[in-house]
C-alpha positions as a printed Julia matrix, in Angstrom:
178×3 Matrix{Float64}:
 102.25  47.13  77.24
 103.24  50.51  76.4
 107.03  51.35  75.47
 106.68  54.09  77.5
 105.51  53.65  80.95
 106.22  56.82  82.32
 104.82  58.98  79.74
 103.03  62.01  80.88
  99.24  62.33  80.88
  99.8   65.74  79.58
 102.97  65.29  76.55
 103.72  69.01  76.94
 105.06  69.28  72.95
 106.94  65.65  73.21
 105.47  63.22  70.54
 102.97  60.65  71.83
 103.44  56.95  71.61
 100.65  56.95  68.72
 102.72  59.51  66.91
 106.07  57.74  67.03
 104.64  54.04  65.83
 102.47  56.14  63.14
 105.29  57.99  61.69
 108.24  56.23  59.95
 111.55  57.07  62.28
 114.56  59.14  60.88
 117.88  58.78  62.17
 118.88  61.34  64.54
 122.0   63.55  64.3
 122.25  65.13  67.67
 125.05  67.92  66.44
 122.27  68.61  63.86
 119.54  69.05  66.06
 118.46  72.81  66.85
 116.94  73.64  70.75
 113.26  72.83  70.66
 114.08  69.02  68.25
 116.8   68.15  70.8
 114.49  68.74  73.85
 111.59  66.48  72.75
 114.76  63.42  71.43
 116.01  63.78  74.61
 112.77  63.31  76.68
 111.66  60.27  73.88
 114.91  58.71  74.22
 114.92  58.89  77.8
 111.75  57.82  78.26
 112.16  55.12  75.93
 115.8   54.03  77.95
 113.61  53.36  80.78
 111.56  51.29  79.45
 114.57  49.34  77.63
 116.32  48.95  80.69
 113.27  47.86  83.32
 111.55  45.47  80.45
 115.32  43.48  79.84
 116.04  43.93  83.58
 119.76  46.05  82.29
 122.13  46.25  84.98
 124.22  49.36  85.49
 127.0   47.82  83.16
 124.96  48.29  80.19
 122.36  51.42  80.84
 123.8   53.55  83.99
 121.81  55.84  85.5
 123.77  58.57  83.64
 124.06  57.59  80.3
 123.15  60.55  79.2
 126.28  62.65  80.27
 128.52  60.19  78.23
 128.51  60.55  73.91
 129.07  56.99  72.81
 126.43  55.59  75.47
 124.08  58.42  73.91
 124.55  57.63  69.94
 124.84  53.89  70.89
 121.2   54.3   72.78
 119.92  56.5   69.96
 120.59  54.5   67.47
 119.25  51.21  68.82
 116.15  53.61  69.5
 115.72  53.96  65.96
 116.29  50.73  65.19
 113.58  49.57  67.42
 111.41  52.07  66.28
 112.08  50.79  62.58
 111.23  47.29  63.35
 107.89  47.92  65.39
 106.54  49.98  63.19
 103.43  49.31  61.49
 104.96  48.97  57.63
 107.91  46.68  59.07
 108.6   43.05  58.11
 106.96  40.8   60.5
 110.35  39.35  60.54
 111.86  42.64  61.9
 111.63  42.32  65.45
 114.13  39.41  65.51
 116.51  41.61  63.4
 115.98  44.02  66.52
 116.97  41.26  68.88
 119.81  39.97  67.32
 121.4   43.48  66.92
 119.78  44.45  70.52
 122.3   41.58  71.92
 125.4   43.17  70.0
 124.53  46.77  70.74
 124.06  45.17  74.57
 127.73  44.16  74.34
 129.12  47.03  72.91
 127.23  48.9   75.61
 128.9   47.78  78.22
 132.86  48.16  76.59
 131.38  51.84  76.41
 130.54  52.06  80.25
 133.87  50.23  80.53
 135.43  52.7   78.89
 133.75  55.72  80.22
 133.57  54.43  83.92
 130.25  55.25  84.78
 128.76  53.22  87.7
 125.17  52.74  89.51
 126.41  55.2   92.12
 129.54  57.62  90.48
 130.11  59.0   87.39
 132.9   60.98  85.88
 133.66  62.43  82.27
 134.43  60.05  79.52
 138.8   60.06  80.03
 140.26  62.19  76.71
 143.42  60.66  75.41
 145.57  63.96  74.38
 147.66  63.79  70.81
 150.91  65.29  70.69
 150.44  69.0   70.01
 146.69  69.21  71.76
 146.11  71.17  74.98
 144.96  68.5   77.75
 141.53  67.58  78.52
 139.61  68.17  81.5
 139.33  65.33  83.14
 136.88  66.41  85.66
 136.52  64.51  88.92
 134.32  61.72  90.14
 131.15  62.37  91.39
 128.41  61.22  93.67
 124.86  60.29  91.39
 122.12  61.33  93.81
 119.05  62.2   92.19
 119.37  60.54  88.25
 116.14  62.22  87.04
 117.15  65.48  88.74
 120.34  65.36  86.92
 118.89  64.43  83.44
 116.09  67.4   83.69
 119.59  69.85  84.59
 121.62  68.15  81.61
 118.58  68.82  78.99
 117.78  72.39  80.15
 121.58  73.26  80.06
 121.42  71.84  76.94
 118.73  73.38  75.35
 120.08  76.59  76.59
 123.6   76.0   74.51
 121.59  75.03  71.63
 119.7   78.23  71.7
 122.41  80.32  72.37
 124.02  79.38  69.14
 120.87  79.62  67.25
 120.58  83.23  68.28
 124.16  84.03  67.42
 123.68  81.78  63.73
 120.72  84.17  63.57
 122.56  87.28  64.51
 125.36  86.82  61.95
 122.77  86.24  59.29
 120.74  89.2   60.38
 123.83  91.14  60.2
């Protein structure tokens, strides 16, 4: 069964299931990652939380529906993502996928002290709460919201995204320009 169940007939410029179990994975830096890289992680890392969470039947308290609006819920994802690629791939250890399983069942519990933490639910989400040090402005807090459409949301969140990224790519390329 494929990793990947909802991947598009047509990949539009995101890597293929072939191509990620044929090349070795590299960890992924997401403050590193310029416009066009972070578009195709996001949509492999997405599609690949899907499948996570409908093959080991995750409730909400491990993989809500917006994961991807909370930091710690994205590296922690991300890097079990690697990991799993590691161990799958063709020049692992046959050994490796229990390594995968064994850390898959601590990531699962430090998962959900994240979503404590953040207080993302199935149905509402807010911003991960800031604590302010003496001397810092306050955070935003932001309010609660209502999740109505998930996959709505994540195609807004990658596009506004990709957008910042670019934006800051043309002004890095400005300055260098002169």
């Amino acid at each position: 069964m494929s990793p990947y169940p909802d991947e598009p007939d047509e990949p539009d410029g995101y890597r293929s299931v072939t191509d990620l179990l044929e090349r070795p994975p590299v960890p992924i830096n997401w403050t590193l990652l310029d416009a066009e890289q972070a578009e195709i992680e996001w949509h492999d890392l997405d599609q690949w939380v899907r499948w996570l969470k409908s093959t080991f039947g995750l409730t909400p308290n491990i993989v809500p529906p917006y994961w991807h609006r909370h930091d710690e819920l994205v590296w922690e994802l991300s890097a079990l993502h690697c990991h799993w690629l590691s161990c799958y791939h063709e020049s692992a250890s046959p050994s490796a996928p229990i390594s995968w399983m064994r850390e898959f069942a601590e990531a699962r519990a430090r998962l959900r002290d994240w979503v404590s933490i953040c207080g993302t639910r199935l149905d509402r989400d807010r911003p991960t709460r800031q604590t302010t040090w003496p001397g810092e402005l306050p955070a935003d807090a932001g309010g609660e919201i209502e999740i109505r459409d998930r996959n709505k949301d994540f195609a807004d969140f990658v596009r506004e995204d990709v957008l910042r990224r670019r934006r800051i790519e043309a002004i890095a390329n400005q300055q260098l320009v002169g």
